[in-house]
C-alpha positions in Angstrom: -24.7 54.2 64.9 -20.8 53.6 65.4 -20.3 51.8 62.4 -22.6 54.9 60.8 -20.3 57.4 62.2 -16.8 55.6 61.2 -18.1 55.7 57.6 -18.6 59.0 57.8 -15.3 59.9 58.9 -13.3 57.7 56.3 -15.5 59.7 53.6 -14.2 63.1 55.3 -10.9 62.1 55.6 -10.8 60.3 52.0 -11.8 63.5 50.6 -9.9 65.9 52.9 -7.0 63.9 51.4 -8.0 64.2 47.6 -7.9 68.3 48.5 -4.5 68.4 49.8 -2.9 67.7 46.6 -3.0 71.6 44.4 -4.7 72.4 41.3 -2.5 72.1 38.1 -0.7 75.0 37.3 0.3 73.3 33.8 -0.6 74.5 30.3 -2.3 72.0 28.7 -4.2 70.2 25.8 -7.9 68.1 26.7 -10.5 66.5 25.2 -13.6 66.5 26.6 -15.4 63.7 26.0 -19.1 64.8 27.1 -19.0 68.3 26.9 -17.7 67.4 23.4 -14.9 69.7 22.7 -10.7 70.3 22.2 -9.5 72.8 25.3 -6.7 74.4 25.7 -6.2 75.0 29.2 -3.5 77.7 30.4 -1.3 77.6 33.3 -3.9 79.1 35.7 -7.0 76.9 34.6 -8.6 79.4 32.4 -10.0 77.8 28.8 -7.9 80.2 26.2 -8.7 78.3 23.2 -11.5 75.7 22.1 -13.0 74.2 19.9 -15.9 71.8 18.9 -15.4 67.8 18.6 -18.3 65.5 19.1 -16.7 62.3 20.9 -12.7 63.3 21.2 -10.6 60.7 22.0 -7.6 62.0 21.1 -5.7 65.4 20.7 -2.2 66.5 20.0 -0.4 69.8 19.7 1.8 69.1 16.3 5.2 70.6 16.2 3.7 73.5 13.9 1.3 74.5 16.8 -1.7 73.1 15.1 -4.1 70.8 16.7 -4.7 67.3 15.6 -7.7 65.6 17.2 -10.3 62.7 16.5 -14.4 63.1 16.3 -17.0 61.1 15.9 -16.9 61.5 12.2 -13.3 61.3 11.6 -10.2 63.5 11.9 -8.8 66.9 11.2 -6.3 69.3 12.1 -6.7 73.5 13.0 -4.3 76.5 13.1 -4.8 77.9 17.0 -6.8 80.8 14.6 -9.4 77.7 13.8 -8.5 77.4 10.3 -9.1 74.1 8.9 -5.7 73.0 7.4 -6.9 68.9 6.7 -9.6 66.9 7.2 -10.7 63.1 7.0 -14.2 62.1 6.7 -15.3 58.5 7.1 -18.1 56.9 6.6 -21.4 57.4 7.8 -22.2 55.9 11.0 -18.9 55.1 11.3 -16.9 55.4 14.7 -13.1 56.9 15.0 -11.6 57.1 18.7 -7.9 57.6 17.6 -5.5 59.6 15.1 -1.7 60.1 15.2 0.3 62.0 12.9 3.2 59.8 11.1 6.8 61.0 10.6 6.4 61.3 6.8 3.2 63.6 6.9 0.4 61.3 6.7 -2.0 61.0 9.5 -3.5 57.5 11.0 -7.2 57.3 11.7 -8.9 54.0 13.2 -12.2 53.8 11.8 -14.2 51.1 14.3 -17.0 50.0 11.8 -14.4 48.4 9.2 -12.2 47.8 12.0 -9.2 49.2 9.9 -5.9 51.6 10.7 -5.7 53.7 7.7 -3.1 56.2 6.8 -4.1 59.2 5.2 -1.7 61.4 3.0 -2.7 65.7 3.0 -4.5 65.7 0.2 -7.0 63.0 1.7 -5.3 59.9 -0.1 -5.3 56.9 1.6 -1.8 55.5 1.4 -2.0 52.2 3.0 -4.8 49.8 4.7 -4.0 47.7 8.1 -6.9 45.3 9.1 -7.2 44.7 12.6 -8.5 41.2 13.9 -11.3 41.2 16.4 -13.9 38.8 18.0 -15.6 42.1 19.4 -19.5 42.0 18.6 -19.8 45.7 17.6 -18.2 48.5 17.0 -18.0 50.4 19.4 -16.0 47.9 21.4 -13.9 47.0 18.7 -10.6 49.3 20.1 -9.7 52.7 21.1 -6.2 54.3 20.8 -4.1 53.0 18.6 -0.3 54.2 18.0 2.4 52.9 15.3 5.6 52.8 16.6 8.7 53.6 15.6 9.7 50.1 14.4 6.8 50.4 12.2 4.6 48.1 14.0 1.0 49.2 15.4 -0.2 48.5 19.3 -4.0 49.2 19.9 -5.8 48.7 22.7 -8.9 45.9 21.7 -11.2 47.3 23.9 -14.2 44.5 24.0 -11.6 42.0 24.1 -9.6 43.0 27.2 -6.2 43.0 25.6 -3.5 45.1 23.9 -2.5 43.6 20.6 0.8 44.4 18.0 0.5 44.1 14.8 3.6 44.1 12.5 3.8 46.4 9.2 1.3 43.9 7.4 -1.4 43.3 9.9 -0.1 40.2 11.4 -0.5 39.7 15.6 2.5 39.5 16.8 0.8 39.6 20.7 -2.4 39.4 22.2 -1.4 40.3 25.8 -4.8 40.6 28.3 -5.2 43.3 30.2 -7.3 44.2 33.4 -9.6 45.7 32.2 -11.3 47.1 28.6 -8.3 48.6 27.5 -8.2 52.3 26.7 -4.9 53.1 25.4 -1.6 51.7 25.1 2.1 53.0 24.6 5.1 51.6 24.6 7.8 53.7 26.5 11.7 54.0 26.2 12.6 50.9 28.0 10.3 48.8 26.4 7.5 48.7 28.4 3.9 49.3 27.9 1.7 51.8 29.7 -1.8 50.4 29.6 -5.2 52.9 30.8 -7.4 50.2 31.5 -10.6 52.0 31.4 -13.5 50.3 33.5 -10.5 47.6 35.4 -10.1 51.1 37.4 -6.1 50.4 36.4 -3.1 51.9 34.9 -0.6 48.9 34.5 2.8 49.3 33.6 3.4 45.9 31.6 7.4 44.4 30.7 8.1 43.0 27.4 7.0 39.2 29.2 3.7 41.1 30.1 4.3 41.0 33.4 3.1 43.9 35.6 5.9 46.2 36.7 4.1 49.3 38.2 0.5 50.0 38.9 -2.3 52.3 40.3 -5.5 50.4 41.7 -9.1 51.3 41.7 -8.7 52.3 45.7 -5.0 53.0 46.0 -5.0 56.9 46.3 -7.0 57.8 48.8 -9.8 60.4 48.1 -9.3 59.2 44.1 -11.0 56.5 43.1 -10.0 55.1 39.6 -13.1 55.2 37.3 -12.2 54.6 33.7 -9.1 55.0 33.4 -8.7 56.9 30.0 -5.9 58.8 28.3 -2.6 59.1 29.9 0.9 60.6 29.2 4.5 59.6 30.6 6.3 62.4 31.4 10.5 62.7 31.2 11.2 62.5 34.4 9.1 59.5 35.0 5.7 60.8 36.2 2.8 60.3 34.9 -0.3 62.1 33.9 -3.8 60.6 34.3 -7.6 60.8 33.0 -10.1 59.4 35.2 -13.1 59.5 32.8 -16.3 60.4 34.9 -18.2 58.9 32.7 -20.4 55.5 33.3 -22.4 57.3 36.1 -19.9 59.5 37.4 -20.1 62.9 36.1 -20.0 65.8 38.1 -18.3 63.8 41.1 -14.9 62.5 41.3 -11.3 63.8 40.0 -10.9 64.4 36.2 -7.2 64.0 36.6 -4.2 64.2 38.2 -0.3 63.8 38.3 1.4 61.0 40.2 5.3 60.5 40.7 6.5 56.7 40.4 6.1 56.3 44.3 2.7 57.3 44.1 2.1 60.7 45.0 -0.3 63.0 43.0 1.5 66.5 42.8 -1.8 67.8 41.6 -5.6 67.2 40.7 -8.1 68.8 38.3 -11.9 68.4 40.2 -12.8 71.1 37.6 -16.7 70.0 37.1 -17.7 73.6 36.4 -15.3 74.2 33.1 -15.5 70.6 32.0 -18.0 66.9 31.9 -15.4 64.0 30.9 -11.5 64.5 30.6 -10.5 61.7 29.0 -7.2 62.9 26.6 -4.3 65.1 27.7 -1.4 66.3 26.5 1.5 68.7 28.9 2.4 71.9 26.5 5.1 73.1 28.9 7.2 69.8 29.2 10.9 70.1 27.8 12.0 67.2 26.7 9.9 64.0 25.3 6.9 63.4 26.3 5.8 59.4 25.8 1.5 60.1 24.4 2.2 57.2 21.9 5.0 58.6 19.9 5.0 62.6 19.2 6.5 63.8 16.2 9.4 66.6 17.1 
């Protein structure tokens, strides 16, 4: 009966504490996983603009003010007055959980069931073919995001494998590093270091360039927010961080969808919206001056 009652207060307290931190009062761009659709959200958590996508994984507001974002089948991009401005279909059955749009106007689309980063010109021509090695028995758990960098190499988080891999220009590992966890995303930020969401690890890591882990948030760290899958996530300029917890995997309809964290840990504010949305698992800030690390954003 004691022990009963003890539980029973860490539970109130636990959540009591998840409370405390506000609601976001940020403009900003989700994917919904589950409820299968591209939000905006505006600064007082009203949805001002959506659209369908079956299975986002990924979404970015382009400098133009169009939206770029992955489905199921592919990838395309939309004026905010849902005009289709470019598309890429692949094949059928095929799976694609990541795009990015390049510096020189192409677009890159991972397409899971050839296991393959292509890069896609505007008029649907595909300019150049980068095989990704994997020992993952499907497709589905072949990776996730996927970013090319700067330097023109690619970093992709191998899901089924449990690490984050580079690739040079041509395809060739450069690293394999494991990870805790089934790897979500991966970026690499300005000093070097890679951000890794570490989906069902319950992690977000902060590796070195000697894979060695720098900064992290554990499964039970915060109280009142447990990590679940740790999904999309964006570094912000003055070193915070912004989180999706996925709610997916048995969770949905109970726990935080996200949240903001400073580098000492504390969350500035939650979103435990579970009437407006199912499974946050992408994000990007729209009212954010200065560079924003989601992979690398085209300015």
């Amino acid at each position: 009966m004691i022990r009963s009652g003890l539980l029973h207060i860490v539970l109130l307290l636990a959540a009591v504490a998840a409370m405390a931190a506000p609601p976001a009062s940020r403009r900003m761009l989700l994917g919904d996983y589950t409820g299968g659709r591209v939000v905006i959200l505006s600064a007082d958590g009203k949805v001002e603009w959506e659209t369908p996508a079956p299975g986002v994984t990924d979404v970015w507001m382009l400098p133009n003010g169009n939206i770029l974002h992955s489905h199921y089948g592919g990838a395309k991009e939309l004026t905010l007055d849902k005009k289709l401005v470019w598309e890429y279909k692949t094949g059928e059955g095929d799976e694609v959980y990541t795009c990015q749009r390049l510096p020189n106007g192409d677009t890159m689309v991972g397409e899971l069931k050839d296991c393959r980063l292509i890069e896609v010109g505007k008029d649907g021509t595909i300019h150049k073919t980068v095989k990704v090695p994997t020992n993952a028995p499907d497709q589905h758990s072949r990776f996730r995001n996927a970013r090319k960098l700067p330097n023109g190499h690619y970093l992709i988080a191998c899901t089924g494998e449990n690490v984050v891999k580079e690739l040079d220009p041509d395809g060739a590992v450069l690293s394999s590093v494991p990870v805790p966890g089934n790897a979500f995303g991966a970026i690499r930020l300005k000093n070097g270091n890679t951000l890794v969401s570490c989906g069902d690890g319950h992690r977000l890591v902060e590796m070195d360039k000697d894979a060695k882990i720098v900064w992290s948030i554990d499964e039970n760290e915060l109280p009142g927010i447990p990590l679940r899958f740790v999904a999309g996530v964006q570094r912000l300029p003055n070193g915070n961080t912004v989180v999706c917890n996925w709610l997916g995997h048995g969770f949905i309809g109970n726990g935080t969808h996200m949240f903001e964290i400073t580098r000492d840990k504390k969350v500035l504010w939650t979103n435990v919206d579970h009437a407006t949305f199912k499974t946050l698992n992408t994000v990007q800030l729209l009212d954010v001056k200065g560079d924003c690390i989601k992979g690398q954003i085209v300015r």
